[in-house]
N, CA, C and O atoms as a Tripos MOL2 file, in Angstrom:
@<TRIPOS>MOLECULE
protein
  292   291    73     0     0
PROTEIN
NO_CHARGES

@<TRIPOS>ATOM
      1 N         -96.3910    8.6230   -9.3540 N.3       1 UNK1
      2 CA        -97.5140    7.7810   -9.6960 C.3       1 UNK1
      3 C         -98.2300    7.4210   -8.4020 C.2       1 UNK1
      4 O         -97.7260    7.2310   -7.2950 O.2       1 UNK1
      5 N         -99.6520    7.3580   -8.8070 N.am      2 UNK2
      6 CA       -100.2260    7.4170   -6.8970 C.3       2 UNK2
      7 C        -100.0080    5.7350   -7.2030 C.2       2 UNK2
      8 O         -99.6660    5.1600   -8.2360 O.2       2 UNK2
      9 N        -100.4890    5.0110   -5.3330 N.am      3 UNK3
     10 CA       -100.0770    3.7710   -5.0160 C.3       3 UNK3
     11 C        -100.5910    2.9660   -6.1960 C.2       3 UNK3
     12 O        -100.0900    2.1100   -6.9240 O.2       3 UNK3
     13 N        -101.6840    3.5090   -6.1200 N.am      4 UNK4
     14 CA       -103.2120    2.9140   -6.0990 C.3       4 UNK4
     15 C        -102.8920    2.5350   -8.0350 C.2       4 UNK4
     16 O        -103.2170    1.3510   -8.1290 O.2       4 UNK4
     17 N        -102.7070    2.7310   -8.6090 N.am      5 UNK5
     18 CA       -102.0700    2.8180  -10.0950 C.3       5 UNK5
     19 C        -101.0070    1.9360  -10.3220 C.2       5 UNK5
     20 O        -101.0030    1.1060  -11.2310 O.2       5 UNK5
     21 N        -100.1570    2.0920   -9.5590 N.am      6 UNK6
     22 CA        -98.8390    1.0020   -9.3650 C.3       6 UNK6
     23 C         -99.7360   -0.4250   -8.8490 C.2       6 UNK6
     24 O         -99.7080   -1.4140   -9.5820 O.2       6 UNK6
     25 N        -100.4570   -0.4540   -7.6580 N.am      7 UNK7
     26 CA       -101.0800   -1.7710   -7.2330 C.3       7 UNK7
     27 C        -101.9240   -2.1240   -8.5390 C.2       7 UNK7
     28 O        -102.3970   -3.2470   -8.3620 O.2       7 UNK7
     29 N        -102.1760   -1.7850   -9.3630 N.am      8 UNK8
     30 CA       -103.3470   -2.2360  -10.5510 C.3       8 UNK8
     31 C        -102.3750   -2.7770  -11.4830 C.2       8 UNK8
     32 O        -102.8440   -3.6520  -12.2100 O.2       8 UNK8
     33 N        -101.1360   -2.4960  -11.6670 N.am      9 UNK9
     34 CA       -100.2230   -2.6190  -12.7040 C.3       9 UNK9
     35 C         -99.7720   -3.6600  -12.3390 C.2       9 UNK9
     36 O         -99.7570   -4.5650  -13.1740 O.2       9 UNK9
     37 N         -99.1490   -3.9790  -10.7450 N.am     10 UNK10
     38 CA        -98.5630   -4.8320  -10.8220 C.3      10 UNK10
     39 C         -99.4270   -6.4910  -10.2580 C.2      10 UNK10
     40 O         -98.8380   -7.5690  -10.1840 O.2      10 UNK10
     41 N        -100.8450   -6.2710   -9.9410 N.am     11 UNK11
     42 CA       -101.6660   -7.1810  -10.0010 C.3      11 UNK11
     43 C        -101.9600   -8.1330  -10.9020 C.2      11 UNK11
     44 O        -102.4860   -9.2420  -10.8010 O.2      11 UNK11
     45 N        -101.3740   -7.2850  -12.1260 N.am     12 UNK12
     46 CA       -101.3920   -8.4200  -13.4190 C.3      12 UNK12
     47 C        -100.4820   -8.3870  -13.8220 C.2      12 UNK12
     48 O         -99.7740   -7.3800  -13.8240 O.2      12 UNK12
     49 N        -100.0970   -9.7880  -14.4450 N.am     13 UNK13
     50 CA        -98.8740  -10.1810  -14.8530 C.3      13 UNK13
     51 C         -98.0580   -9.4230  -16.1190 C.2      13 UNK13
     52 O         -96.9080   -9.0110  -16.2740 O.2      13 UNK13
     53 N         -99.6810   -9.4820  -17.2100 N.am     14 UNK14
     54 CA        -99.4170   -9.2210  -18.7000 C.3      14 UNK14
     55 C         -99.3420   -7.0300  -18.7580 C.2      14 UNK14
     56 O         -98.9560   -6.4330  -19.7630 O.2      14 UNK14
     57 N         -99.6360   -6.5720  -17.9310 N.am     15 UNK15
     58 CA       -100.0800   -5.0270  -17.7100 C.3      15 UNK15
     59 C         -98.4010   -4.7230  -17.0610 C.2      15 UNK15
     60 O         -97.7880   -3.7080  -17.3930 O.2      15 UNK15
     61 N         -97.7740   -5.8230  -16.0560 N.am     16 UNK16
     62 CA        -96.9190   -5.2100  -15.6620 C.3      16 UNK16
     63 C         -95.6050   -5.4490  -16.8350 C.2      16 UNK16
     64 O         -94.6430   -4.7270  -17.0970 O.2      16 UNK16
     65 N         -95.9750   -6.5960  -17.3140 N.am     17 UNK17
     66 CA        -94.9860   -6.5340  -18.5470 C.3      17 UNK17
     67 C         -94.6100   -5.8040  -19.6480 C.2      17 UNK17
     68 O         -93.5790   -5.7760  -20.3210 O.2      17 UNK17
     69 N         -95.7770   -5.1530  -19.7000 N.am     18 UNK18
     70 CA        -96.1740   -4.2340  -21.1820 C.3      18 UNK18
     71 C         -95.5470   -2.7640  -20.4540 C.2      18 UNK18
     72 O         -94.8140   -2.0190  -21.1060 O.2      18 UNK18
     73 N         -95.8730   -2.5170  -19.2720 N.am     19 UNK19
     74 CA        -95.2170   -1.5690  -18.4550 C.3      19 UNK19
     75 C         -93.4690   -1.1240  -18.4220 C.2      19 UNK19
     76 O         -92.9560   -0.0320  -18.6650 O.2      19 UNK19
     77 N         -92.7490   -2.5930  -17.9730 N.am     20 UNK20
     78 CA        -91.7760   -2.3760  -18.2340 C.3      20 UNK20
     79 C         -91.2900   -2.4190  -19.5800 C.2      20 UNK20
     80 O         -90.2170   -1.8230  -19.6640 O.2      20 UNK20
     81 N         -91.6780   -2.8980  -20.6440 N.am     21 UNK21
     82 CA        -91.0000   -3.1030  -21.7140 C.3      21 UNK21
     83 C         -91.3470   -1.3360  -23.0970 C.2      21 UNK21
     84 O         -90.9660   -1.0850  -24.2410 O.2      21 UNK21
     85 N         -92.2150   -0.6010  -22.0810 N.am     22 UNK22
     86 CA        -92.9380    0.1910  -22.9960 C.3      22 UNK22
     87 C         -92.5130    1.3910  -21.8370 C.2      22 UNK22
     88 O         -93.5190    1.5820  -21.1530 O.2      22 UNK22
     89 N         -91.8350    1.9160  -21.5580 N.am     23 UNK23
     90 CA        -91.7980    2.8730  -20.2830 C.3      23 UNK23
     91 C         -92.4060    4.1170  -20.5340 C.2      23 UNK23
     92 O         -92.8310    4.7810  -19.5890 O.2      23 UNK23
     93 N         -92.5110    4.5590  -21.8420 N.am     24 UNK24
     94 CA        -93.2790    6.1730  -21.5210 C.3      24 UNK24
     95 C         -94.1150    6.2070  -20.9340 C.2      24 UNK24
     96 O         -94.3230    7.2750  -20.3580 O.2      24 UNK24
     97 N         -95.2930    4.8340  -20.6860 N.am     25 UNK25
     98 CA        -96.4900    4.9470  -20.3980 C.3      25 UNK25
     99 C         -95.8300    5.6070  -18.8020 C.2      25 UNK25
    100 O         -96.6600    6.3660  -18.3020 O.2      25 UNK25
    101 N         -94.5890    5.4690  -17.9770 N.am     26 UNK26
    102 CA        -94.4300    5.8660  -16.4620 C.3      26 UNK26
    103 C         -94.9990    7.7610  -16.4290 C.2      26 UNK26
    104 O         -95.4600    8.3850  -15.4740 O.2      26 UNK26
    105 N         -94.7590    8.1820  -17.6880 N.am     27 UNK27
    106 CA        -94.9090    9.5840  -17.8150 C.3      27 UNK27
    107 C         -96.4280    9.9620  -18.1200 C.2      27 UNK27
    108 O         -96.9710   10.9470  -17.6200 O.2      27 UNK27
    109 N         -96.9970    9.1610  -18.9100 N.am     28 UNK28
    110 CA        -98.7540    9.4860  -18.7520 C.3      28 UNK28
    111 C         -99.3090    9.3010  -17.5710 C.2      28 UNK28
    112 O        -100.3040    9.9530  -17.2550 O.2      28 UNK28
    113 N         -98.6890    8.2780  -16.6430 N.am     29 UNK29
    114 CA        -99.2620    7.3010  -15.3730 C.3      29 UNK29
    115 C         -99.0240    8.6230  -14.4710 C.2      29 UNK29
    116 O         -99.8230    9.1790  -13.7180 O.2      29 UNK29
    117 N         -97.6460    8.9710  -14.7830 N.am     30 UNK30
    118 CA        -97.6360    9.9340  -13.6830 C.3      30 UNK30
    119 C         -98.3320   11.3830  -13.5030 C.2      30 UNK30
    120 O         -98.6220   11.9400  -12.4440 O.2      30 UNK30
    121 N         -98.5420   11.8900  -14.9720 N.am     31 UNK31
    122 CA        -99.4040   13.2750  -15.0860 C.3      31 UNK31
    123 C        -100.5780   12.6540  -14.9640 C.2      31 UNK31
    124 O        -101.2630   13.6100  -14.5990 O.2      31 UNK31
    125 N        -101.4620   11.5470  -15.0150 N.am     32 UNK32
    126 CA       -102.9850   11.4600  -14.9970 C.3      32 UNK32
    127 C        -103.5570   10.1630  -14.5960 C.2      32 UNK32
    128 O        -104.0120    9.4860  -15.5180 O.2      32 UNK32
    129 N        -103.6250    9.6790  -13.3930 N.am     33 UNK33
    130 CA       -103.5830    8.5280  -13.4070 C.3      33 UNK33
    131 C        -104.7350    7.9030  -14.0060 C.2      33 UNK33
    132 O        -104.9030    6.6940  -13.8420 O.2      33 UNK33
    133 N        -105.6130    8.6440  -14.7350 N.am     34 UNK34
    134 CA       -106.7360    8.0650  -15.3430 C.3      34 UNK34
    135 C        -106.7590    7.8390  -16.6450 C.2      34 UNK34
    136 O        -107.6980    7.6470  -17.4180 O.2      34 UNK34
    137 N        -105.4880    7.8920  -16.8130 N.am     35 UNK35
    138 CA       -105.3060    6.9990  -18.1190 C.3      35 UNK35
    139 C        -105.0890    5.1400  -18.3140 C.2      35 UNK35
    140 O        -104.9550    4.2970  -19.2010 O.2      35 UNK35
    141 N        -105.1740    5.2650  -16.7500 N.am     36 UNK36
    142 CA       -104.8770    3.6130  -16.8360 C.3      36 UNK36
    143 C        -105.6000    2.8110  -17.6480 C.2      36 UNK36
    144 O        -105.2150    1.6690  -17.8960 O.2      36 UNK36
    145 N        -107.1850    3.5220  -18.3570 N.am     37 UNK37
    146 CA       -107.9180    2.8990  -19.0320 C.3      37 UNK37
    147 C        -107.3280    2.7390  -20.8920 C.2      37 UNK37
    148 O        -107.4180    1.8230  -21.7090 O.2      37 UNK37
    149 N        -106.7580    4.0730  -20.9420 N.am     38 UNK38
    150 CA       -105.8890    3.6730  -22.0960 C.3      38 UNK38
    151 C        -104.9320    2.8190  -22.3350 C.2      38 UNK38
    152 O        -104.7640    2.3140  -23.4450 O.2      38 UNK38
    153 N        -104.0330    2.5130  -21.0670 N.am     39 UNK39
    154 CA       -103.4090    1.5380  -20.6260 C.3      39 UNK39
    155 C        -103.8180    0.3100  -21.0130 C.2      39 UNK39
    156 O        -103.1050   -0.3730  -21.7480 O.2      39 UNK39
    157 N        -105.1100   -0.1520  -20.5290 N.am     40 UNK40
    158 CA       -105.7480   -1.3590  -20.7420 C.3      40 UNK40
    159 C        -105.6880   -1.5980  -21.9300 C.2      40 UNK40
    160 O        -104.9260   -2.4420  -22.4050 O.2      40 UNK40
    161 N        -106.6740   -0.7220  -22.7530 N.am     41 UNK41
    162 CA       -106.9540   -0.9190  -23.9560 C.3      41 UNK41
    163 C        -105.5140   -0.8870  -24.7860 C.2      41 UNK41
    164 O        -105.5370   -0.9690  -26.0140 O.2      41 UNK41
    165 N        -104.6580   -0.8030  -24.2920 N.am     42 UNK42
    166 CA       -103.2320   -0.5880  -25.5230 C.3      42 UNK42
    167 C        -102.6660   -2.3230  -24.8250 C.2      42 UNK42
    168 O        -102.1280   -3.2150  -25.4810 O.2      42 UNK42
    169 N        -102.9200   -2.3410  -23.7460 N.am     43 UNK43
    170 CA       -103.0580   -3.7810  -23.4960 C.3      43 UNK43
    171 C        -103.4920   -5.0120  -24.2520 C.2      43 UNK43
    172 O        -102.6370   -5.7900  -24.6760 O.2      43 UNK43
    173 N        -104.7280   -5.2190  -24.4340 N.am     44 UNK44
    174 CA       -105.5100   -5.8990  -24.6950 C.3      44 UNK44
    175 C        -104.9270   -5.8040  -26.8640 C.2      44 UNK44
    176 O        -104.5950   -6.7300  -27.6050 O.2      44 UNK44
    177 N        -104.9910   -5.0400  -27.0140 N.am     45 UNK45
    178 CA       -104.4200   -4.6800  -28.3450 C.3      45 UNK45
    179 C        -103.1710   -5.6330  -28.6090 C.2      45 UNK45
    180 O        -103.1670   -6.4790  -29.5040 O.2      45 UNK45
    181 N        -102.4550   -5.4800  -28.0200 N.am     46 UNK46
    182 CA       -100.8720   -5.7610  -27.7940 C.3      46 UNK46
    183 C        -100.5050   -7.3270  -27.7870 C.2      46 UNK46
    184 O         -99.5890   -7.9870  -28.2760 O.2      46 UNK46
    185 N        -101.8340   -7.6690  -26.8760 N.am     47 UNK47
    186 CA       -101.8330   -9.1350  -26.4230 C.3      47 UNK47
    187 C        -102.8140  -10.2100  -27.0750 C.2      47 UNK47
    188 O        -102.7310  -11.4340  -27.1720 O.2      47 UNK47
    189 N        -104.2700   -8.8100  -27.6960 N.am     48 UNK48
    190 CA       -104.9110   -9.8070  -28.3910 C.3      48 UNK48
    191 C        -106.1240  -10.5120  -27.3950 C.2      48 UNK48
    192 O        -106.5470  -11.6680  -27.3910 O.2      48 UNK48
    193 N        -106.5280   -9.2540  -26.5040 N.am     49 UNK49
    194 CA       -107.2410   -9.7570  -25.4350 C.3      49 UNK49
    195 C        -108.5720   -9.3270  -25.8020 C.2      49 UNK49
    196 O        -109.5120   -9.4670  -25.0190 O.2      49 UNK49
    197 N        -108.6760   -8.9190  -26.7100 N.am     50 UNK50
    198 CA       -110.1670   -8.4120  -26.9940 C.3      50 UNK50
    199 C        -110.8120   -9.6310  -27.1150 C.2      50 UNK50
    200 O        -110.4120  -10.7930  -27.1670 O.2      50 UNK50
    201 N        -112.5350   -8.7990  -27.1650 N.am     51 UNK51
    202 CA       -113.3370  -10.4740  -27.4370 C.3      51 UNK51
    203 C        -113.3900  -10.8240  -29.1700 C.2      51 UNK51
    204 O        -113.4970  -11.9560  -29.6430 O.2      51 UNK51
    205 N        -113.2470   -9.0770  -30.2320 N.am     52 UNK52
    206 CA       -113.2110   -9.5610  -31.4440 C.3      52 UNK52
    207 C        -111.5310  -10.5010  -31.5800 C.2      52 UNK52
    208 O        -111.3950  -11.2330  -32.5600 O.2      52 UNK52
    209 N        -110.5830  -10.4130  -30.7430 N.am     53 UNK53
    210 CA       -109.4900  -11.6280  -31.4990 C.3      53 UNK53
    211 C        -109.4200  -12.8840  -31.0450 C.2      53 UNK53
    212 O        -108.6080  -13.7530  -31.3630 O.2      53 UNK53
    213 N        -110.4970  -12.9510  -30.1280 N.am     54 UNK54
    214 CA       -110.9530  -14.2740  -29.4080 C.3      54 UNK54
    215 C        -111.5260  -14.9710  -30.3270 C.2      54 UNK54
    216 O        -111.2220  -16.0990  -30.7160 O.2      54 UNK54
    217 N        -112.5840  -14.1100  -30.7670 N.am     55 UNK55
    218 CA       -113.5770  -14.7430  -31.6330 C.3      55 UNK55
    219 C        -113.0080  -15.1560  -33.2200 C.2      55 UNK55
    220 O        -113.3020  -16.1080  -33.9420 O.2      55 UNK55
    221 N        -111.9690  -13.8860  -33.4430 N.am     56 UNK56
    222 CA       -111.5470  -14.6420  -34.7010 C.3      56 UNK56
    223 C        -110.3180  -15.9310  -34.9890 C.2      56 UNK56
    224 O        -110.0130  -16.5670  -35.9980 O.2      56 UNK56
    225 N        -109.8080  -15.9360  -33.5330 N.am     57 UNK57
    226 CA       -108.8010  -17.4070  -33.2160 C.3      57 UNK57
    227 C        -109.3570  -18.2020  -33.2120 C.2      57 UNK57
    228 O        -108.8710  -19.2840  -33.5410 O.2      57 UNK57
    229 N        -110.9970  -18.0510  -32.7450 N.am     58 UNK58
    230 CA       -111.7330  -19.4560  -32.4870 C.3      58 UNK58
    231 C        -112.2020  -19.9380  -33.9860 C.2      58 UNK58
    232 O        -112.3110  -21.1160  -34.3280 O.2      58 UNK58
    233 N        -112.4370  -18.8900  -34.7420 N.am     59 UNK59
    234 CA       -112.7660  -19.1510  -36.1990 C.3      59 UNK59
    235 C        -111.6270  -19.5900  -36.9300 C.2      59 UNK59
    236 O        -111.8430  -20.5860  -37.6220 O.2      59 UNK59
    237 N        -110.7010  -19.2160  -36.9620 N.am     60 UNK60
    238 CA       -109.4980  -19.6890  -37.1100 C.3      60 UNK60
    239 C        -108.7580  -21.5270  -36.6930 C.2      60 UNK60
    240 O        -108.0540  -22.4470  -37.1110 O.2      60 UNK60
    241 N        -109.3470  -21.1900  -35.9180 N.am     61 UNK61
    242 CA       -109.2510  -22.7540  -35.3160 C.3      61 UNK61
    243 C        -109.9750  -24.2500  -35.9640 C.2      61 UNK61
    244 O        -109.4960  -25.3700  -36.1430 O.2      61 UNK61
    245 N        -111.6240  -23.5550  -36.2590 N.am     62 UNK62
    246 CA       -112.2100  -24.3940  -36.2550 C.3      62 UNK62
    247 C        -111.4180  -24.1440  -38.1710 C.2      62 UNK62
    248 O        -110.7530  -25.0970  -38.5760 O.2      62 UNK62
    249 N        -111.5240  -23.2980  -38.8270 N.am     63 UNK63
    250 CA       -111.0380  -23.7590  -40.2170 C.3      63 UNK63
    251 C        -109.6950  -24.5220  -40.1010 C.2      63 UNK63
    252 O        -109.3030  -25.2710  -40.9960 O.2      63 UNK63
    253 N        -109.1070  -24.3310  -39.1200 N.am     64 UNK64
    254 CA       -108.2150  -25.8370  -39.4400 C.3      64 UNK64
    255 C        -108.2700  -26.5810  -39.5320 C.2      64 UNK64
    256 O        -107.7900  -27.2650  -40.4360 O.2      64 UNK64
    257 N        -109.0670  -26.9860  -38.3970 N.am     65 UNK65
    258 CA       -110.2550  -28.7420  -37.9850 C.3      65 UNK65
    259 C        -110.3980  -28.8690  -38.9780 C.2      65 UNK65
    260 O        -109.6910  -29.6400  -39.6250 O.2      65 UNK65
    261 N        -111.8000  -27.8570  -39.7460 N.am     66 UNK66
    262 CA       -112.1830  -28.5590  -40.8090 C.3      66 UNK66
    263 C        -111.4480  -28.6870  -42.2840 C.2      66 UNK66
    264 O        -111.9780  -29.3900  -43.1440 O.2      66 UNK66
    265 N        -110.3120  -28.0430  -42.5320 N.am     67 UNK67
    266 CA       -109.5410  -28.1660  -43.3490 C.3      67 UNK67
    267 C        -108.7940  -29.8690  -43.2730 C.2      67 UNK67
    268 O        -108.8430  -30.6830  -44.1960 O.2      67 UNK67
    269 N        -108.2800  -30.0400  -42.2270 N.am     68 UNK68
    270 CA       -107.5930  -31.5000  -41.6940 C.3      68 UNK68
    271 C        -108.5860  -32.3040  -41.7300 C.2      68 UNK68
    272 O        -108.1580  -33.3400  -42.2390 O.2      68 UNK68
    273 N        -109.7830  -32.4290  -41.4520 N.am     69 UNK69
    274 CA       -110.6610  -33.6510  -41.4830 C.3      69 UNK69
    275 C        -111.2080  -33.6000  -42.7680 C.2      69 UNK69
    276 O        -111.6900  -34.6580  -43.1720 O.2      69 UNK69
    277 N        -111.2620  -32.4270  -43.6630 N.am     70 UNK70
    278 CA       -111.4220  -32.7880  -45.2980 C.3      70 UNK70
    279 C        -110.2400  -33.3290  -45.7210 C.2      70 UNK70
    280 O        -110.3530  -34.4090  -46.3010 O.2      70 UNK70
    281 N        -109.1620  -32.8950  -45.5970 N.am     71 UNK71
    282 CA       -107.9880  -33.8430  -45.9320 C.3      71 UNK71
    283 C        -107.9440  -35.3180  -45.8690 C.2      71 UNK71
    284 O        -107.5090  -36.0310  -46.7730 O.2      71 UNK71
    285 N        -108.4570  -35.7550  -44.6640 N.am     72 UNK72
    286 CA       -108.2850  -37.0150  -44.5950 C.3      72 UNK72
    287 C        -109.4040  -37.8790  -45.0260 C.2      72 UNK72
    288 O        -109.4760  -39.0660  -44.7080 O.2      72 UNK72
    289 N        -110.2010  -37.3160  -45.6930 N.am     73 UNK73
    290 CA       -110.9840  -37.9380  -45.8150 C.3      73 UNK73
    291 C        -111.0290  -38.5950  -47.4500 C.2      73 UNK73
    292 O        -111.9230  -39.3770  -47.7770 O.2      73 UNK73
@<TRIPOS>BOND
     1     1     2 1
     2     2     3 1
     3     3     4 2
     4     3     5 am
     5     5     6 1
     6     6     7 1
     7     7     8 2
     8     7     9 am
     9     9    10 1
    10    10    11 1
    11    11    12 2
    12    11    13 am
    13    13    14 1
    14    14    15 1
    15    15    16 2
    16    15    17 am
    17    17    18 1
    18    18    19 1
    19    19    20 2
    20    19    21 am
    21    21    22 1
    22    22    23 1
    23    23    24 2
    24    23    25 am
    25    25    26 1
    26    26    27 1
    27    27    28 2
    28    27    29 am
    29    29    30 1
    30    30    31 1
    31    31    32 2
    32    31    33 am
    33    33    34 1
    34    34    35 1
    35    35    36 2
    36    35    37 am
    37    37    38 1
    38    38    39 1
    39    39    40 2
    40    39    41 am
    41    41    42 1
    42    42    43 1
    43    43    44 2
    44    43    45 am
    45    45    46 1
    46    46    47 1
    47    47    48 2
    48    47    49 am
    49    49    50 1
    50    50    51 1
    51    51    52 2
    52    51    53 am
    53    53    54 1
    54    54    55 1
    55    55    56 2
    56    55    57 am
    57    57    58 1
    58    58    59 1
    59    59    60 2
    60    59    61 am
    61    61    62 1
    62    62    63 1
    63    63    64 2
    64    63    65 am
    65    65    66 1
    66    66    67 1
    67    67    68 2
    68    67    69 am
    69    69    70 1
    70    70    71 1
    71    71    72 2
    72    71    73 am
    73    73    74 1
    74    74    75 1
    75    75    76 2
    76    75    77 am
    77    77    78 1
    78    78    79 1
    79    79    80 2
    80    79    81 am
    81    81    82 1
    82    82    83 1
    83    83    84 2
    84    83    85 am
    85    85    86 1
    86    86    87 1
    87    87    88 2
    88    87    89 am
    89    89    90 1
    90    90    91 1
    91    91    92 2
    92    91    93 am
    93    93    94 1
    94    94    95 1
    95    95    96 2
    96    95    97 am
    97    97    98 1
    98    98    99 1
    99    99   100 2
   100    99   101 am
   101   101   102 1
   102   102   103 1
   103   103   104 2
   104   103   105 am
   105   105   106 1
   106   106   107 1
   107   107   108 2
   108   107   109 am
   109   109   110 1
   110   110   111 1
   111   111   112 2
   112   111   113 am
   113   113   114 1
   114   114   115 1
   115   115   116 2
   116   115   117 am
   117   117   118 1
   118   118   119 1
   119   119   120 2
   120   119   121 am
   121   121   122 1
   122   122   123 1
   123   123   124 2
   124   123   125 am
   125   125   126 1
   126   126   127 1
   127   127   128 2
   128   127   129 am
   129   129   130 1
   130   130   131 1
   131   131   132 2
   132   131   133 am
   133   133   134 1
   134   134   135 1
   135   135   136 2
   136   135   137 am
   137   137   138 1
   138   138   139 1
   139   139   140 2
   140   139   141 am
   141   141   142 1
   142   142   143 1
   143   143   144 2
   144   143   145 am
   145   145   146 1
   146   146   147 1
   147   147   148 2
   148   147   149 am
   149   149   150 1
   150   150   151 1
   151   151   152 2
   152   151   153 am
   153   153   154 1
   154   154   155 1
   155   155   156 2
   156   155   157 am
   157   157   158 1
   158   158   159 1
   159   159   160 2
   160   159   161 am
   161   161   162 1
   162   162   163 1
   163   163   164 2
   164   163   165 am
   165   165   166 1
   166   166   167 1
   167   167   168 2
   168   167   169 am
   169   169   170 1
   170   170   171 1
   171   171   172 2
   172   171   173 am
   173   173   174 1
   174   174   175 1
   175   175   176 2
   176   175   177 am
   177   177   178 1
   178   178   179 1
   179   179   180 2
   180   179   181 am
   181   181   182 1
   182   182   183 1
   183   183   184 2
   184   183   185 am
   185   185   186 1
   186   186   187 1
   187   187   188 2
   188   187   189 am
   189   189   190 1
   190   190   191 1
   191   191   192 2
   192   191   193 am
   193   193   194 1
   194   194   195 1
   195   195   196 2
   196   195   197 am
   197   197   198 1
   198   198   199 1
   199   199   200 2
   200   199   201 am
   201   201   202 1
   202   202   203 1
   203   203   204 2
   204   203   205 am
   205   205   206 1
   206   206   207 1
   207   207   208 2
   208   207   209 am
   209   209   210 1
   210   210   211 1
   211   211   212 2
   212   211   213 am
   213   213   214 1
   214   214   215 1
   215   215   216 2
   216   215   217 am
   217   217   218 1
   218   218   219 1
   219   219   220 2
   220   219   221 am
   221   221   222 1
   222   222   223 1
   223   223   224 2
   224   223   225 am
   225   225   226 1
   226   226   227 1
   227   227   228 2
   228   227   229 am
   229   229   230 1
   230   230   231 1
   231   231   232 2
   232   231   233 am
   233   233   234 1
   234   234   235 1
   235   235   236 2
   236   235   237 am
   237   237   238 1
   238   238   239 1
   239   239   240 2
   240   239   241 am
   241   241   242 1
   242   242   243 1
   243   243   244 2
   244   243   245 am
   245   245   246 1
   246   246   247 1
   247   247   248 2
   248   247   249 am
   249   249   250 1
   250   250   251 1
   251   251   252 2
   252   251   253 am
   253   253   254 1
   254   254   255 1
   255   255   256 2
   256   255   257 am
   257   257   258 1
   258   258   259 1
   259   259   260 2
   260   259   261 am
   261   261   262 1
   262   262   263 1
   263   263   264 2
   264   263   265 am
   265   265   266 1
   266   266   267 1
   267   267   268 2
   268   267   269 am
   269   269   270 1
   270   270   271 1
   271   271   272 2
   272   271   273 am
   273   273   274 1
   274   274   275 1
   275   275   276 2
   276   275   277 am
   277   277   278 1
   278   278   279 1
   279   279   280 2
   280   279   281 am
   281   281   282 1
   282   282   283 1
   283   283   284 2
   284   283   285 am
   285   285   286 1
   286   286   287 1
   287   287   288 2
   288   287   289 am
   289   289   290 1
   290   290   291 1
   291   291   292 2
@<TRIPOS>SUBSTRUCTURE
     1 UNK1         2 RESIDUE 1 A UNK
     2 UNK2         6 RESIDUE 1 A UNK
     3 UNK3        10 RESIDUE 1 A UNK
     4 UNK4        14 RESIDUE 1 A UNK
     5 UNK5        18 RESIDUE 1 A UNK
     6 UNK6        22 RESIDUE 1 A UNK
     7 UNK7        26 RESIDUE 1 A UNK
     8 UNK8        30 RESIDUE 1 A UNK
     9 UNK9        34 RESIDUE 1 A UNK
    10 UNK10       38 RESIDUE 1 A UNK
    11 UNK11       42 RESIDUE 1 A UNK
    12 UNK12       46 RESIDUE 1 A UNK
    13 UNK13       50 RESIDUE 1 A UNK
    14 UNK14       54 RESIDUE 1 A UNK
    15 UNK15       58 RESIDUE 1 A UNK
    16 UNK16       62 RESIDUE 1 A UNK
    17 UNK17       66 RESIDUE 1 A UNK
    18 UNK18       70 RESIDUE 1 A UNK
    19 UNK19       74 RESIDUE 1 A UNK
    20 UNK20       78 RESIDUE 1 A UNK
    21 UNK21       82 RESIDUE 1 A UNK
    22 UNK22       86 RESIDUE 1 A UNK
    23 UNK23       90 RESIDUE 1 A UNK
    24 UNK24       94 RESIDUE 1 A UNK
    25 UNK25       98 RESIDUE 1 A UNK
    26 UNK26      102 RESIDUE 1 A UNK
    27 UNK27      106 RESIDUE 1 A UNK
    28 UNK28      110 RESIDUE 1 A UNK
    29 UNK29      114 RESIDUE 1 A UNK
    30 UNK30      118 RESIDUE 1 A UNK
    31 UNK31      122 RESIDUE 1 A UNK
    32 UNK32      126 RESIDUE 1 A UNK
    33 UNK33      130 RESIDUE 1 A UNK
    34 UNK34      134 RESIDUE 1 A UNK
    35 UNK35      138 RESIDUE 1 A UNK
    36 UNK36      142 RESIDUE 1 A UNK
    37 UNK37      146 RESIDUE 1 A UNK
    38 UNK38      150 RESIDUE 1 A UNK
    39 UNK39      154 RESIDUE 1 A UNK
    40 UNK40      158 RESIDUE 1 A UNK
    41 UNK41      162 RESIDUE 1 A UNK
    42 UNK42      166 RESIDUE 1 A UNK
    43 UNK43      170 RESIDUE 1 A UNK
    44 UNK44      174 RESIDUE 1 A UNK
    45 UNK45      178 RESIDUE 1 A UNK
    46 UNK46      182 RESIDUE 1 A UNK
    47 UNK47      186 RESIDUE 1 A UNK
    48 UNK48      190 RESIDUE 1 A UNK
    49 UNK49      194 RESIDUE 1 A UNK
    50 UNK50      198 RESIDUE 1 A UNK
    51 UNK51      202 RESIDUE 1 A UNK
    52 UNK52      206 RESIDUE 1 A UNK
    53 UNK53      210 RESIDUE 1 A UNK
    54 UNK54      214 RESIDUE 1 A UNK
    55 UNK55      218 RESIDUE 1 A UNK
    56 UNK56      222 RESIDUE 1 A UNK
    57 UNK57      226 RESIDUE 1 A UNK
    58 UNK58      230 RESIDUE 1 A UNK
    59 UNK59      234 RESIDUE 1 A UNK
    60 UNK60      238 RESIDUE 1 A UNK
    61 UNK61      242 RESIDUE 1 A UNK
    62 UNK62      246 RESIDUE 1 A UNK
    63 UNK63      250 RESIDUE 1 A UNK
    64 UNK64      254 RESIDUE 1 A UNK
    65 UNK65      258 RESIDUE 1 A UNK
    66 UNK66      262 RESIDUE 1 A UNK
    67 UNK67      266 RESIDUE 1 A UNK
    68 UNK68      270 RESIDUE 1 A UNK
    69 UNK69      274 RESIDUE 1 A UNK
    70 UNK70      278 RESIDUE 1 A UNK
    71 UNK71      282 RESIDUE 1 A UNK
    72 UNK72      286 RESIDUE 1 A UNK
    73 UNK73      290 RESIDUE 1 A UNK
């Protein structure tokens, strides 16, 4: 695996975790290192880092609010 691939992995906390706990990715990393972008994206999947599961936690959120403050009312 070139350096430069390993330094990106282990710069982040949540990329190096998914790394060790998922190891084949050491065998894509190592035939191509330009898969690191698939990497990401199986990342972000995994963890829920996209902006659509942002957006639907935040929607999620607020129907609780407003579920609890109709309750009490």
């Amino acid at each position: 695996m070139q350096v430069k691939t390993l330094l990106e992995l282990q710069k982040d906390k949540k990329m190096w975790e998914l790394f060790k706990y998922n190891s084949y990715w050491i065998k894509d990393l190592n035939r191509n290192s330009s898969t690191i972008k698939m990497y990401k994206e199986n990342m972000k999947i995994k963890y829920h880092l996209r902006t659509t599961d942002k957006i639907s936690d935040a929607i999620d959120n607020i129907d609780i609010i407003s579920n609890v403050l109709s309750s009490l009312k």
